[in-house]
C-alpha positions as CSV (number, residue, x, y, z in Angstrom):
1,X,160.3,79.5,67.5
2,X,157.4,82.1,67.3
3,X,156.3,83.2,71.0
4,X,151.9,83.0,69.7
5,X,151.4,79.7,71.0
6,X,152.4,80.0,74.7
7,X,150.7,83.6,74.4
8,X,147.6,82.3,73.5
9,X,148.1,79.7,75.8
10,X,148.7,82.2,78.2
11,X,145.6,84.2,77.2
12,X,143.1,81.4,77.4
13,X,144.9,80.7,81.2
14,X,143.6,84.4,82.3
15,X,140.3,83.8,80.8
16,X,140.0,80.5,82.6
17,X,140.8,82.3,85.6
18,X,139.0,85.2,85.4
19,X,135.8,83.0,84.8
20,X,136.4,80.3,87.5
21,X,135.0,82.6,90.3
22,X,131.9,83.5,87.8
23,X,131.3,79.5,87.2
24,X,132.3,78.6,91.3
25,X,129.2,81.4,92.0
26,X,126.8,80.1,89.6
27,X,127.0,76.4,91.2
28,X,126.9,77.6,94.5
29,X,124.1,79.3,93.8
30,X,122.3,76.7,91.6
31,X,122.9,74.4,94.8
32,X,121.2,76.7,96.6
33,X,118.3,77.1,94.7
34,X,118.0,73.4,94.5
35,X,118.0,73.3,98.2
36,X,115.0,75.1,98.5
37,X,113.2,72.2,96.0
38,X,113.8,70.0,99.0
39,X,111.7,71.4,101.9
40,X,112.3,74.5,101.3
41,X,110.2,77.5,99.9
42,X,109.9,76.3,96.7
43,X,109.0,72.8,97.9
44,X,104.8,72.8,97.6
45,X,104.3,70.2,100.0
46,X,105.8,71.6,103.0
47,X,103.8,74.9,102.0
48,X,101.2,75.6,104.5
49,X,98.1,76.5,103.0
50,X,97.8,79.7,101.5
51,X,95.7,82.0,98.2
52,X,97.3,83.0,95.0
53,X,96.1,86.3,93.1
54,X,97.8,85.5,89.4
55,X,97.8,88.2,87.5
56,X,98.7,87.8,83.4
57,X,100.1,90.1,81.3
58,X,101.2,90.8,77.8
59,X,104.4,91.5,76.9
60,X,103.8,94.9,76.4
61,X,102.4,94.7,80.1
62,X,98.5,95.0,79.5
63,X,96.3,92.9,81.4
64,X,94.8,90.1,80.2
65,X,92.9,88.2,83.3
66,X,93.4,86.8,87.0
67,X,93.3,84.2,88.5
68,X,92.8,82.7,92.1
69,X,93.7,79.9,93.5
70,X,93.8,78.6,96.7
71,X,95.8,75.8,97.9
72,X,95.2,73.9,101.0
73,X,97.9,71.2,99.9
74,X,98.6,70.3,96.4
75,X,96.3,67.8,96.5
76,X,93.7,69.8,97.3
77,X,92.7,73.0,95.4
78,X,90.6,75.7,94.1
79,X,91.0,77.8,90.9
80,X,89.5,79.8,88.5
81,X,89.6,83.2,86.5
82,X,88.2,85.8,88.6
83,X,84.6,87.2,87.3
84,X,84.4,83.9,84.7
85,X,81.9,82.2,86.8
86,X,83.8,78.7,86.5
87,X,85.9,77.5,89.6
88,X,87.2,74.2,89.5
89,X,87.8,72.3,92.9
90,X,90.1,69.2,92.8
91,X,90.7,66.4,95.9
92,X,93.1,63.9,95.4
93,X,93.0,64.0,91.4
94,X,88.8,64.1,91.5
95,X,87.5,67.4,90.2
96,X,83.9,69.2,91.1
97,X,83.3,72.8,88.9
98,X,80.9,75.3,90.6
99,X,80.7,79.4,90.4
100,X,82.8,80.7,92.7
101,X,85.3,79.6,95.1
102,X,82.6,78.9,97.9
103,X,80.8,76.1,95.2
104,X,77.7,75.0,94.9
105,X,80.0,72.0,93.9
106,X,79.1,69.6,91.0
107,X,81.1,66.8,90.1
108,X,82.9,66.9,86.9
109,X,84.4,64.3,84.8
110,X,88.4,63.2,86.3
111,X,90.9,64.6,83.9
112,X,93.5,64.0,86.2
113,X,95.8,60.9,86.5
114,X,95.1,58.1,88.9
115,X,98.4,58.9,90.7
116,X,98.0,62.5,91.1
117,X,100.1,63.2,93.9
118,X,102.9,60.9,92.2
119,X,102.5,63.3,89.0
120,X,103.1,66.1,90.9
121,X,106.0,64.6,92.9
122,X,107.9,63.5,90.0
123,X,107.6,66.9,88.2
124,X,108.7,68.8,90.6
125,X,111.7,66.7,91.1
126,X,111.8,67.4,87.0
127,X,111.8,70.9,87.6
128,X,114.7,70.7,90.5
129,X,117.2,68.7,88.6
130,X,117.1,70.6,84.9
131,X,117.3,74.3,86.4
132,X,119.3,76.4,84.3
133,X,120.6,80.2,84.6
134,X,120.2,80.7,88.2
135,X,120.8,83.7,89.8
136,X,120.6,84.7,93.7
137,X,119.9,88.0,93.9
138,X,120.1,89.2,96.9
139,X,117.4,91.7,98.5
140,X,115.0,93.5,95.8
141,X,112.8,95.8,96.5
142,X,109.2,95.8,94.9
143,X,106.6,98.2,96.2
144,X,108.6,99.3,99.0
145,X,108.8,96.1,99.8
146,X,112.5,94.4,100.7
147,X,112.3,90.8,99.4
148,X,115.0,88.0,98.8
149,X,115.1,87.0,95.7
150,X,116.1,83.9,93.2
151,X,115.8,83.5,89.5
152,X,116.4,80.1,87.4
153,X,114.7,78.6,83.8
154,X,113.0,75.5,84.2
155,X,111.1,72.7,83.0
156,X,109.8,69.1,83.3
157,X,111.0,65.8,81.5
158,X,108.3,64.9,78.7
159,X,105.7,62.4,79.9
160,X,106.9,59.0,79.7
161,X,103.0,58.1,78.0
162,X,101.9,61.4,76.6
163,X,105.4,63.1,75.6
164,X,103.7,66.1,77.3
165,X,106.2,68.6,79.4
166,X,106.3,72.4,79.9
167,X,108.4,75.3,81.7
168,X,109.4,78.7,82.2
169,X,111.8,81.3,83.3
170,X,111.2,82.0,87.3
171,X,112.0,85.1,89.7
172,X,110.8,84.1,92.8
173,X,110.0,86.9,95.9
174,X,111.0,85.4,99.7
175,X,109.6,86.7,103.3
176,X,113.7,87.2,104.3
177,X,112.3,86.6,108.0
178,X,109.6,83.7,106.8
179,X,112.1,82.6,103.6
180,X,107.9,81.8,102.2
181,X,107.3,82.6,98.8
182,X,105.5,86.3,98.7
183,X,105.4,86.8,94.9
184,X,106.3,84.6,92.0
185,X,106.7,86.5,88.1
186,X,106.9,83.7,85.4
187,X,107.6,84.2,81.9
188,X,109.2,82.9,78.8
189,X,106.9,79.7,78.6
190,X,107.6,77.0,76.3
191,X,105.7,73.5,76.5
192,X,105.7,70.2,74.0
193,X,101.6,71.9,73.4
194,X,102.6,75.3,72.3
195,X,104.1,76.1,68.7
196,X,106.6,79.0,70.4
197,X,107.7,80.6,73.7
198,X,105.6,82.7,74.9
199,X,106.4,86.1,76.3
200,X,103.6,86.5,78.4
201,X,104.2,87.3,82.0
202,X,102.6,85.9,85.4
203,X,102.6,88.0,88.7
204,X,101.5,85.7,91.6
205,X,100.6,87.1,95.2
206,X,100.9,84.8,98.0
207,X,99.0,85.4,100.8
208,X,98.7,82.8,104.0
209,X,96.3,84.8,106.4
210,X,93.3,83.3,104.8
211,X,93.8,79.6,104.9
212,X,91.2,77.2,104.2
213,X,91.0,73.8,104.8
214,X,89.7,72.0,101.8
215,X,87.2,68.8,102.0
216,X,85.7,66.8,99.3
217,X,82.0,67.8,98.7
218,X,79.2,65.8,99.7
């Protein structure tokens, strides 16, 4: 009786235990990152209010715009390209466009669903459940700056009317005393709406000493 069967046997037993810590990490850190879905720093609706300086870049790292918003809750908002002269302001899924973040505000047809906030809700519960590739990374440093950090791909569910859904892959910058969100790089986007990923890459600064409590225009 030749001896290869038990040895690969016995090869495929090391493997299997040399990768069971690898796999027991992974979940434990893909529970984790789920955890912070659920009221934690990556849950938008506990976030207090706060701006967000997006910055886009090629792959090859050249700038190609920025973008501000500014979120009171994520029902209420402002955004637009810095120096574009088009803001949009949205309340409760009903939009206004004016020239800069301050307005004049003029009401602009609804694009948004009816149930806005229930959009919202279910896609981020989307995004919590199909996470992928996570990976806790302990502190980072970014411009002498010490941050805790979490990366994981991501995306929605498609639509159940349009068939639409999107995502990306995430690295996501925490206060380590706060645990809020200080900086947010996205890239590898794919959606049901674009023909291929796209390598482009998104630097988002958060910043919550300006709040600003957004009301519906009169």
């Amino acid at each position: 009786m030749t001896l290869l069967p038990f040895l690969r046997f016995a090869a495929l037993g090391a493997s299997l235990a040399l990768a069971a810590p690898a796999l027991a990490e992974d979940a434990a850190c893909r529970a984790r990152i789920k955890a912070m879905f659920d009221g934690g720093p990556l849950d938008p609706f506990v976030r207090p209010p706060h701006r967000v300086t997006n910055t886009v870049l090629s792959p090859e790292g050249d700038m190609r715009y920025q973008y501000l918003a500014i979120w009171d809750s994520p029902a209420r908002s402002i955004g637009g390209v810095l120096g574009s002269g088009t803001f949009a302001l949205i309340v409760e899924g009903d939009s206004w466009t004016g020239p800069d973040p301050e307005g004049p505000w003029t009401a602009a047809p609804n694009m948004l669903p009816d149930d806005y906030d229930g959009l919202q809700r279910r896609q981020h519960a989307e995004s919590r459940e199909n996470l992928t590739d996570p990976a806790c990374l302990g502190t980072v440093t970014v411009d002498d700056t010490a941050y805790e950090a979490v990366s994981y791909v991501t995306r929605t569910d498609p639509d159940p009317d349009s068939g639409a859904w999107f995502g990306a892959r995430n690295t996501v910058y925490l206060d380590p005393e706060t645990q809020r969100v200080q900086r947010w790089e996205m890239t590898d986007f794919t959606s049901s709406f674009a023909p291929e990923l796209s390598r482009d890459i998104h630097v988002q600064v958060f910043s919550y000493d300006d709040p600003m409590t957004i009301t519906r225009p009169e």
